[in-house]
C-alpha positions as CSV (number, residue, x, y, z in Angstrom):
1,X,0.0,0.0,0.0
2,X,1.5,3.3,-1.1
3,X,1.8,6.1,1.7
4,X,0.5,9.4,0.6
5,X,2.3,12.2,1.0
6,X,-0.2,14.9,2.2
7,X,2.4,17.6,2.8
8,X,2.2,20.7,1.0
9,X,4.7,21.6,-1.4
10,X,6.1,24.5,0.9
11,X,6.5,21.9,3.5
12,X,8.9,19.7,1.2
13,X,10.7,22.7,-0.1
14,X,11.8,24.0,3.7
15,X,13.0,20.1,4.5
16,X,15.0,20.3,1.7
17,X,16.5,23.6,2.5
18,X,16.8,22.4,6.5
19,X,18.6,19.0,4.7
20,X,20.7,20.9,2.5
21,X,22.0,23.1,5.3
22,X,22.4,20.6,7.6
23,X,24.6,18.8,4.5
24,X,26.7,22.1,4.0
25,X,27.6,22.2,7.9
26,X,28.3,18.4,7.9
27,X,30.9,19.0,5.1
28,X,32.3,22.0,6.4
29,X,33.1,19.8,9.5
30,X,34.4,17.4,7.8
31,X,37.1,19.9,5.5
32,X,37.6,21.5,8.7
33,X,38.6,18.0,10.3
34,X,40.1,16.8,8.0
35,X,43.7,17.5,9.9
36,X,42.8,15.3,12.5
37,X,40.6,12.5,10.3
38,X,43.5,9.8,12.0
39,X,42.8,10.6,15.7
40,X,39.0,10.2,14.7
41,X,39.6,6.9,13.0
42,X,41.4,5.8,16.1
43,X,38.9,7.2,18.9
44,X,36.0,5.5,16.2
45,X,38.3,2.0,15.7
46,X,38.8,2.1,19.5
């Protein structure tokens, strides 16, 4: 059974801006970690 999607269009259009902002700050992080991506691996491996 398919699920209906009764959102409006301005509802979709403001989760993809909150997804796409919340994408930009996760890559930011990640450029800005990048320096330390070994001690992260480690603490994540540990």
């Amino acid at each position: 059974m398919p699920v209906v999607d009764v959102r409006t269009g301005e509802d979709r259009r403001r989760e993809a801006a909150g997804n796409a902002a919340i994408f930009t700050i996760v890559v930011m992080v990640i450029i800005a970690g990048f320096p330390f991506l070994p001690y992260f691996a480690g603490a994540i491996g540990m």
